[in-house]
Backbone as CSV, one residue per row, in Angstrom:
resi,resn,N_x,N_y,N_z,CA_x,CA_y,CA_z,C_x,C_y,C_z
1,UNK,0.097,0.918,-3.334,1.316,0.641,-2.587,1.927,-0.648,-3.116
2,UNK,3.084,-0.360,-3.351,3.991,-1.630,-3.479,3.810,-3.311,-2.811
3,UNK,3.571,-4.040,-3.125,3.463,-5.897,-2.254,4.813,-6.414,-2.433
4,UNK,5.093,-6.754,-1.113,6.593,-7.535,-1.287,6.240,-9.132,-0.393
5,UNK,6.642,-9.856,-0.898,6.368,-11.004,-0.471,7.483,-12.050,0.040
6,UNK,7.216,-12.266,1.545,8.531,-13.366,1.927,8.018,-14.354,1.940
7,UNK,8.919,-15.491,1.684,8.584,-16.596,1.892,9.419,-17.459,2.564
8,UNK,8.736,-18.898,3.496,9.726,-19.871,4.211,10.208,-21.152,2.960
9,UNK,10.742,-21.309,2.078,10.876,-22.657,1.146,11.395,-23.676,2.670
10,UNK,11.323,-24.940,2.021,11.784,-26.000,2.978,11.178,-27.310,2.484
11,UNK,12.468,-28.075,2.284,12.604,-29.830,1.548,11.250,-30.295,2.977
12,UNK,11.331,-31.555,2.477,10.388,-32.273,3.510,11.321,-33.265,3.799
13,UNK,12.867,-33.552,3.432,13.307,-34.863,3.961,13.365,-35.790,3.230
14,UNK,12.820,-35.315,1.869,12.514,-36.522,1.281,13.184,-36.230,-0.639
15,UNK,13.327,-34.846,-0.535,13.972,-34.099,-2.148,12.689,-33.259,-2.464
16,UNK,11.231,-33.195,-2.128,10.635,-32.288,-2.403,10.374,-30.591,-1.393
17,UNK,10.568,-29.539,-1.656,10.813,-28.852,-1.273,8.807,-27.401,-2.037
18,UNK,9.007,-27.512,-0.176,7.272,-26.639,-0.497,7.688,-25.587,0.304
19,UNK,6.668,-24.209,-0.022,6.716,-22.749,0.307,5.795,-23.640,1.878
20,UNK,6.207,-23.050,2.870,5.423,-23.718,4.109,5.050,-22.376,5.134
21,UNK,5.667,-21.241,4.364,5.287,-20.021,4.995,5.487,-18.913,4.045
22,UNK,4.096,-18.132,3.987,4.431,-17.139,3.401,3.466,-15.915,3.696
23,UNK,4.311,-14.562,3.730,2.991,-13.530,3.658,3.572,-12.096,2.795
24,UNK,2.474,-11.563,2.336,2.306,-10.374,1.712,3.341,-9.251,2.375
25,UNK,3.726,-7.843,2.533,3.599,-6.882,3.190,3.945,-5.853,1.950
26,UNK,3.417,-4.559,2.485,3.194,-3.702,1.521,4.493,-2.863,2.387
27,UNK,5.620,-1.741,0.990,6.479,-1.294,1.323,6.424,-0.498,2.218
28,UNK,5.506,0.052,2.623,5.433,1.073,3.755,5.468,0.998,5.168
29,UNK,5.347,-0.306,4.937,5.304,-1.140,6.321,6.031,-2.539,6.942
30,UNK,6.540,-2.322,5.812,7.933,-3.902,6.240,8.716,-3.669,6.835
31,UNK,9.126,-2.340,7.301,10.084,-2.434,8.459,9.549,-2.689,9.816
32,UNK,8.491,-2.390,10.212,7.506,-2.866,11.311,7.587,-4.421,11.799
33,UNK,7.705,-5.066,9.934,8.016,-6.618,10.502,9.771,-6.762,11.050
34,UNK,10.130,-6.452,10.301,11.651,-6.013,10.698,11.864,-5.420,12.433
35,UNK,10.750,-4.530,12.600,11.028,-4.272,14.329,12.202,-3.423,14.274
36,UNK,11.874,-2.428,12.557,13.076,-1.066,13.248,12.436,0.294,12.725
37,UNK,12.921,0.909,12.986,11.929,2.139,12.896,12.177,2.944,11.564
38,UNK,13.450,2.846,10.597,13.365,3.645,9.642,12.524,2.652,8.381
39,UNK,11.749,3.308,7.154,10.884,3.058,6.570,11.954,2.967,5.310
40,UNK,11.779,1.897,4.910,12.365,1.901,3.443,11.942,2.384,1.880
41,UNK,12.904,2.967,1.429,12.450,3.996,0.001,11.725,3.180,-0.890
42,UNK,12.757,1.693,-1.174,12.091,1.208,-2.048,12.083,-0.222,-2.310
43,UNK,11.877,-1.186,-2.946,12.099,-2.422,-3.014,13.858,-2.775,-3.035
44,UNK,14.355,-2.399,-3.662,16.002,-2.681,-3.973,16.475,-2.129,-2.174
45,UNK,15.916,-1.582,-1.250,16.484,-1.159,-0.040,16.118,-1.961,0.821
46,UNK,14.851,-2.967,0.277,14.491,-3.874,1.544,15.411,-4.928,1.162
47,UNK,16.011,-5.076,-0.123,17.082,-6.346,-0.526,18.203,-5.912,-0.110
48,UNK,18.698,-4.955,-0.274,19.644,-4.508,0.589,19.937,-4.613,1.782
49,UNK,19.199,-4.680,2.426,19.177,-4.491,4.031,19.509,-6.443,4.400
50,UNK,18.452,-7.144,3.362,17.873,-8.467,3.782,19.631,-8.981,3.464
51,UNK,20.128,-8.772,2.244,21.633,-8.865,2.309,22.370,-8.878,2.672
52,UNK,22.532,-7.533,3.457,23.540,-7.233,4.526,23.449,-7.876,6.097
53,UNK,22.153,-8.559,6.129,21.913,-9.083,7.645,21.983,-10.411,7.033
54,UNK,22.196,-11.344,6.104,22.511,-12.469,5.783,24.079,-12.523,5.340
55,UNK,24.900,-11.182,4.601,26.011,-11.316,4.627,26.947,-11.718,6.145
56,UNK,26.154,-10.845,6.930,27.195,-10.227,8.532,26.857,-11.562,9.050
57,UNK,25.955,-12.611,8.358,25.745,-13.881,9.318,24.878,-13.377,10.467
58,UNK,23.870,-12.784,9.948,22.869,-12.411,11.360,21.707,-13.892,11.426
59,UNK,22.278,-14.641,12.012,21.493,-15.236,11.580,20.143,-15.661,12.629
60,UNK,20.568,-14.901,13.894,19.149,-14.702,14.762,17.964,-13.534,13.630
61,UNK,18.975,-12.710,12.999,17.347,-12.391,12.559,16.910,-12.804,11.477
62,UNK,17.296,-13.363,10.298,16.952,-14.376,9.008,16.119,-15.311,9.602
63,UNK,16.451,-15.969,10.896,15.527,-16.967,11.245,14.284,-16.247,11.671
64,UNK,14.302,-15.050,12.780,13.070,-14.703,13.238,12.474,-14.360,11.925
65,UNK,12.698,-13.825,11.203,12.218,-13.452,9.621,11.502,-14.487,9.373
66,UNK,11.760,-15.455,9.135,11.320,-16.786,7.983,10.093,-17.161,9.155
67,UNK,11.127,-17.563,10.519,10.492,-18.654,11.078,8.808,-17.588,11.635
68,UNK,8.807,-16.616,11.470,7.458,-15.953,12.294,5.973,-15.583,11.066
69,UNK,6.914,-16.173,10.059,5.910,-15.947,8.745,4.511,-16.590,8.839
70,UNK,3.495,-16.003,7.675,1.784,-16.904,8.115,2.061,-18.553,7.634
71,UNK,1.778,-19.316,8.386,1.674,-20.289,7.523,1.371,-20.617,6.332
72,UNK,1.090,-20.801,5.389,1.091,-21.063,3.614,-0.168,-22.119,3.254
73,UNK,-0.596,-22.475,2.880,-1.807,-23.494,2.198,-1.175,-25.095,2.681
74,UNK,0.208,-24.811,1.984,1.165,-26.068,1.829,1.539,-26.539,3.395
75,UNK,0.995,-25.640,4.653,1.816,-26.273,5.700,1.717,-27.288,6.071
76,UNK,0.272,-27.564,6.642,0.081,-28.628,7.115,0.157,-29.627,6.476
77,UNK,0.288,-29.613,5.064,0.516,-30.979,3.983,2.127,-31.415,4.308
78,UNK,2.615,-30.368,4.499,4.315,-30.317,4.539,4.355,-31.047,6.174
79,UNK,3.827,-30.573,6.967,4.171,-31.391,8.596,3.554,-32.401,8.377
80,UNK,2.560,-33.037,8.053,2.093,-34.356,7.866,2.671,-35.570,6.876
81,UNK,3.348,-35.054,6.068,4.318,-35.732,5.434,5.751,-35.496,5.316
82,UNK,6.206,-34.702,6.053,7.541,-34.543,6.916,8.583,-35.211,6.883
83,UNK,9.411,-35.793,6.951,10.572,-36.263,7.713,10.905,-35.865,8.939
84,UNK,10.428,-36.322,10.096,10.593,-35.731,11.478,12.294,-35.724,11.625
85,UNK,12.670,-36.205,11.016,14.573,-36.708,11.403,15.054,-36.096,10.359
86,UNK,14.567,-35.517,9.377,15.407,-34.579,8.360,14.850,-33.692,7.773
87,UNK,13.901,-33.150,8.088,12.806,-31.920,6.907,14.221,-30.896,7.273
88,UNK,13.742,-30.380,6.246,15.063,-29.092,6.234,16.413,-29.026,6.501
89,UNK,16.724,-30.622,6.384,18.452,-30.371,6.192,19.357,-30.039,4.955
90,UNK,18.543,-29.920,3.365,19.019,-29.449,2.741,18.545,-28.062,2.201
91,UNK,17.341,-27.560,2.269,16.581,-26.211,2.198,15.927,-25.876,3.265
92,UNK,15.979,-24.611,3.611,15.076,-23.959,4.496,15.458,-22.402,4.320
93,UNK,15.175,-21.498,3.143,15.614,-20.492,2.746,14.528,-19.215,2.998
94,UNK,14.708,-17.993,2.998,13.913,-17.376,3.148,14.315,-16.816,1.966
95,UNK,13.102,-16.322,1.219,12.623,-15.653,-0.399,11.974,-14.393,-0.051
96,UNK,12.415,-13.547,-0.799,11.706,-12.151,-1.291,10.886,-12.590,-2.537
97,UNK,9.822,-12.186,-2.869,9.600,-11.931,-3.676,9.078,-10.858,-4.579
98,UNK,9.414,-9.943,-5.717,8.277,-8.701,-5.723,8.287,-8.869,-7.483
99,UNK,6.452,-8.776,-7.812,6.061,-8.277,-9.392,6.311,-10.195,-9.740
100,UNK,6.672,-10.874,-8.987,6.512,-12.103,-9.188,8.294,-12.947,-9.537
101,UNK,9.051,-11.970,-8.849,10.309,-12.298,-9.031,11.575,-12.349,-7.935
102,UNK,11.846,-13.480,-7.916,12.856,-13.745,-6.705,14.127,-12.597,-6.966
103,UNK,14.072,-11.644,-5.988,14.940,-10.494,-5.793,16.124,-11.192,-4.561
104,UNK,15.693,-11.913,-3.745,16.511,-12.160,-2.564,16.411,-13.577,-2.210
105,UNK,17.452,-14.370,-1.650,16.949,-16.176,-1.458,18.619,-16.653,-0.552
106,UNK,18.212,-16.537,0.294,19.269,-17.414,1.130,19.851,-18.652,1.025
107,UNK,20.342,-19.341,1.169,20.776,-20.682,0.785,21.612,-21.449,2.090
């Protein structure tokens, strides 16, 4: 089965910018994270979709997307050296990734 991989990027406040969330899901089952019931054909349909709900400015669900991801290796390095008054005012993007290649990236 196919691995598609999202990820949370996000600056610390300071100009360095770490993956602070990320997880796997295999194509057969990423709409489940999505919370809709049709199953997508193929990788280019989950970018599609991730597109069209970042074009329309959905932006309650881009956030539930990013923000519900596993935490990453990098998190707790990233909250402990933080900027409590600015982490993520210039990045906080959510990434596709698949075969090791950014297909999708918000800005």
């Amino acid at each position: 089965m196919e691995k598609i991989t999202l990820q949370r990027n996000m600056d610390d406040g300071y100009g360095t910018v770490y993956c602070i969330q990320k997880q796997d899901f295999e194509l057969g089952n990423i709409h489940e994270y999505f919370e809709i019931e049709e199953k997508f054909e193929n990788v280019e349909s989950v970018v599609n979709y991730l597109k069209e709900k970042y074009e329309q400015d959905d932006y309650d669900f881009i956030e539930d997307v990013k923000c519900n991801l596993d935490d990453s290796e990098d998190a707790d390095h990233f909250q402990s050296t933080a900027n409590p008054n600015g982490s993520g005012n210039n990045v906080d993007n959510l990434v596709l990734i698949y075969n090791g290649k950014v297909l999708f990236e918000t800005f």
